[in-house]
Phi, psi and omega in degrees: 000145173283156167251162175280131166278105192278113198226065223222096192177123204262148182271120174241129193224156190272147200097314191246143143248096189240128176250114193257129171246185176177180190227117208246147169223127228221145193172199154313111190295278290008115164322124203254172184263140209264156171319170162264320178306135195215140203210096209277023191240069144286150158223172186279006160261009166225057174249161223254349159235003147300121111020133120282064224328110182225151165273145205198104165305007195263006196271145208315317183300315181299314198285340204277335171303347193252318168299183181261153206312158169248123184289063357128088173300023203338175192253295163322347186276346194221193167189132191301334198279357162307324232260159194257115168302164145211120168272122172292124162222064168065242172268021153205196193198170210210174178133163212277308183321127161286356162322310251233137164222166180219133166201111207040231185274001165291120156271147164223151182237143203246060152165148195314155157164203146266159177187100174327065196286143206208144163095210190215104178265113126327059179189239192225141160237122177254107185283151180196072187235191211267169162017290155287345190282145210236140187204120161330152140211104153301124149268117166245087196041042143326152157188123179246096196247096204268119171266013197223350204208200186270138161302302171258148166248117164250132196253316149189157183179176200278304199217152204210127171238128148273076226250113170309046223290128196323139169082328187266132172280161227207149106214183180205156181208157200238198158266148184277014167187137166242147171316127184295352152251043186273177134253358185213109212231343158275169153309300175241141186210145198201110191269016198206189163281117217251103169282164194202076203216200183119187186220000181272184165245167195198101149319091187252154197242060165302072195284331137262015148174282171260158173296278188231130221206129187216145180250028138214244218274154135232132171241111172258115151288321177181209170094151127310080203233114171239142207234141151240130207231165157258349165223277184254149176301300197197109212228098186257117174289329172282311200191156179246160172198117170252113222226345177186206181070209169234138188220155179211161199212135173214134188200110148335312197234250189251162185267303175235156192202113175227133207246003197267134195246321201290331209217084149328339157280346185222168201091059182241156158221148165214167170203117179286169188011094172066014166295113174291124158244145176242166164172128155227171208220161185261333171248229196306152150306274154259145157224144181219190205234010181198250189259120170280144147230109163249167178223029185157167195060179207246106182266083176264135205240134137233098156267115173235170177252073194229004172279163172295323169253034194282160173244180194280338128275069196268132159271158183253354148230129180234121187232186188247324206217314153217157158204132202262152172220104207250348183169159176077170210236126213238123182231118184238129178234142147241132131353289186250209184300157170266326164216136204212124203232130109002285191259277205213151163230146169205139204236136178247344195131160185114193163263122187232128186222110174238128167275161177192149169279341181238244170301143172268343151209089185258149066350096147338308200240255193255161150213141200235131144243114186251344160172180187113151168272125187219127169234090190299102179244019176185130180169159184294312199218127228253315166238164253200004224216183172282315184228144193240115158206138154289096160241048146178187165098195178233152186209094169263143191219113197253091155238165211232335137227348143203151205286291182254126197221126158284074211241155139291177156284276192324338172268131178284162170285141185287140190217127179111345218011207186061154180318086195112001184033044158107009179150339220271149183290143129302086193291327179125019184264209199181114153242111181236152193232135153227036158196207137082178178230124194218162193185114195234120168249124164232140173290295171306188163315110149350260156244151180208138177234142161291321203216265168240149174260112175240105201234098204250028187169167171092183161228143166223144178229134180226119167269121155114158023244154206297345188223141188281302187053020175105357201229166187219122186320318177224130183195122160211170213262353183238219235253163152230099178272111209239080194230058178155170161055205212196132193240083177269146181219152171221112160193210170246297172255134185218167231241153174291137200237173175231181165118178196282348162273134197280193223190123165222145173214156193206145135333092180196132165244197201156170186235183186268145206116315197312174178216120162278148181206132187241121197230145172266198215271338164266009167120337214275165165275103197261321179199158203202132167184150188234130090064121200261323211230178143311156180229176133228334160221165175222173179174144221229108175249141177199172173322310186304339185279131178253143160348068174102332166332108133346123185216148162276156158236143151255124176231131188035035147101351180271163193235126194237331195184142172200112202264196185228140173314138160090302190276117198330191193244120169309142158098329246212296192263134156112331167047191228296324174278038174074182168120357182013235210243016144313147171312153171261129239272000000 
């Protein structure tokens, strides 16, 4: 009998009611990379590569806990020495078994079992056994060619593994056009539960519409399998799950896709410990009708729209509802956002390194990072969400107009900075940091909020924007709370901030590249850090700053300035709300 992978413990996030599926890749962690940002007053509330431990339901464990069994072919469940030739001969085939009927170039195979497949068919092999059945199909230096159908068809059965036989190459090809009311629209099309595993390789050609397609769970185990589809790759209607092997995907239409809408527990996948998937696509990289998840292995995604069934924005992960990315090294270049929620994201570890034409990682609803490495190195807006919070990892961000922005759909961006941000309401968004190392260069607003900025922890480095225009290095339309960790800014306008951690700021310009130096009244070097973009001020908070004090700044060791704790840069801090050349209040 096959097993279940049991995953069943429901999710709940405020806002949303989600009973969650998702499409997981699940595995091996990746080390993240320790900050660059350097300080010589660190301590343990502001160090700059420690994690903050936060429990989180967005975490890989959580959401996976909430979908529904993945149906699971083992390799142990069967034994080759069972299996039933089937001879391959050009437009027919042969074999011993009563399982087995051949009409014309149709094999069907009618009743549970194993079964060898060998040779080179012009035709079709189609399972169609009862219900309960659970039926093997060896590929063994197989090559399967339809010109009218599906190569492999399964119509029923309980549960159907495709098994690789050591050494052996594989492929199948399909028709190059279906009826718009077919039902079995692929190269391998499977009316059941479909496993996919083995050591051989296996070439799939989905020449009129998907590579490999299953309408409940699909799973790879293991094999070398690569599909080129003209619309989707590899497509589990319950679930997709990539669990080992090698898998490279070139698809017309989204590359993986689960798709099941109806049932809140499913349209998931997942693939464990160190599988490498590639894959490009003319629409989403991943797409699911629920839950994205990796937790391991090396996931390389590019969707662009340069295919025939391409969509006009393709993402390179698109989930409805959530998506964790819990571990392994995850590389995406998009069109559109390179990751993209419905709902929530939430990233726990591995490496995430994304280009984007637009968001480099948006949230509808919150996004979390809590450790791990994230890298935005090309993007409109580099993160994304209603509530934005960082309690660990590393986060570097490259945007072309704000780096982290705390936006609703409903809400405008705040324009202009400083405290009420030129007029603008407190809506209620939220950007928080308490942990983690994070350096953000924006053409736009630094960090930007709709609504409040809180930073209790961490290190943050804010580059930009190099000329003010209405954007401010830190701008939010409510409160900038500063009660903890360490705040470096190089930009132009920067906003008068509150909370219980002191402050210094200065008039200095300078370019990119530059080493800003903050020193106190004896001489010693209180924070050091260098500069992404041009400047005209800077500013710098931390433990180290005492109440009201004198400090110098240096930029690359020449003396620019030399100010007092608390008081603003005239002219320069607080931007469109005020906070002009006042104390801080």
């Amino acid at each position: 009998m096959s097993r279940h992978l049991s995953l069943r413990r429901r999710l709940i996030l405020a806002a949303a009611p989600l009973a969650l599926t998702g499409l997981v890749l699940a595995g091996c962690a990746v080390q993240s990379s320790a900050a660059s940002t350097t300080s010589t007053t660190s301590t343990d509330d502001a160090t700059t590569e420690t994690a903050t431990v936060v429990d989180s339901d967005l975490s890989a464990t959580a959401v996976l806990a909430a979908n529904a069994d993945v149906t699971v072919v083992e390799d142990d469940e069967w034994s080759e020495a069972d299996a039933a030739d089937i001879s391959l001969d050009d437009t027919t085939a042969s074999s011993d078994s009563d399982a087995v009927t051949v009409d014309g170039s149709t094999v069907t195979i009618t009743a549970a079992g194993v079964f060898r497949l060998s040779g080179s068919l012009d035709g079709q092999v189609v399972v169609a056994a009862p219900g309960d059945a659970q039926v093997v199909l060896i590929l063994d230096d197989a090559e399967i060619s339809a010109s009218d159908s599906s190569a492999i068809t399964v119509t029923s059965a309980d549960d159907v593994a495709i098994f690789l036989a050591d050494g052996s190459d594989n492929s199948v090809s399909d028709s190059s056009s279906y009826a718009d009311d077919a039902e079995a629209n692929a190269a391998i099309y499977a009316d059941a539960d479909l496993t996919i595993s083995g050591t051989g390789t296996l070439e799939v050609s989905g020449n009129g519409n998907d590579g490999i397609a299953s309408t409940d769970d699909l799973v790879i185990l293991s094999g070398t399998i690569t599909v080129a589809a003209v619309d989707d790759g590899l497509r589990g209607k319950d679930s997709l799950s990539v669990a080992g092997g090698t898998v490279e995907i070139t698809a017309g239409g989204d590359a993986l896709k689960s798709d099941r809408t109806d049932d809140a527990t499913q349209g998931f996948a997942a693939t464990h410990c160190c599988a490498p998937v590639g894959a490009t696509s003319g629409d989403d990289g991943i797409a699911t009708a629920t839950d994205a998840v990796i937790t391991g292995g090396t996931v390389t995604l590019t969707a662009r729209s340069d295919a025939s069934t391409a969509d006009d924005s393709p993402k390179g992960i698109s989930a409805a509802v959530v998506v964790a990315l819990d571990g392994g090294e995850v590389s995406v270049d998009a069109v559109d956002d390179a990751v993209h929620s419905d709902g929530s994201v939430g990233i726990g570890g591995g490496t995430v390194t994304v280009a984007s034409g637009d968001d480099g990682i948006h949230a509808e609803q919150r996004l979390e990072i809590r450790d791990g490495g994230v890298t935005v190195a090309e993007s409109v807006e580099g993160l994304e969400a209603t509530d934005v919070a960082i309690s660990g990892g590393t986060v570097d961000v490259t945007s072309s107009d704000d780096g982290i922005n705390a936006a609703s759909g409903t809400a405008s961006d705040t324009q202009g900075g400083g405290m009420g941000g030129g007029g603008e309401q407190d809506t209620g968004e939220t950007l928080a940091i308490s942990g983690g190392a994070v350096r953000v260069a924006a053409a736009g607003d630094g960090l930007d909020s709709n609504g409040s900025i809180a930073i209790t922890g961490g290190s943050t480095v804010v580059s930009g924007p190099s000329s003010a225009g209405g954007q401010g290095a830190v701008d939010s339309n409510g409160a900038i709370a500063l009660d903890g960790g360490e705040l470096f800014v190089a930009g132009s306008v920067l906003v008068t901030p509150t909370g219980a951690q002191q402050w210094v700021a200065a008039t200095a310009s300078g370019s990119a590249g530059d080493t800003v130096e903050v020193s106190d009244a004896a001489g010693n070097v209180v924070a050091t850090f260098a500069a992404d973009q041009s400047f005209g001020a800077v500013f710098y908070s931390g433990p180290a700053v005492a109440d009201g004090a004198e400090y110098a700044i240096a930029v690359n060791g020449v003396s620019a300035a030399t100010v007092n704790e608390g008081v603003n840069v005239s002219g320069g801090m607080g931007g469109a709300g005020g906070g002009g050349g006042g104390r801080r209040p």
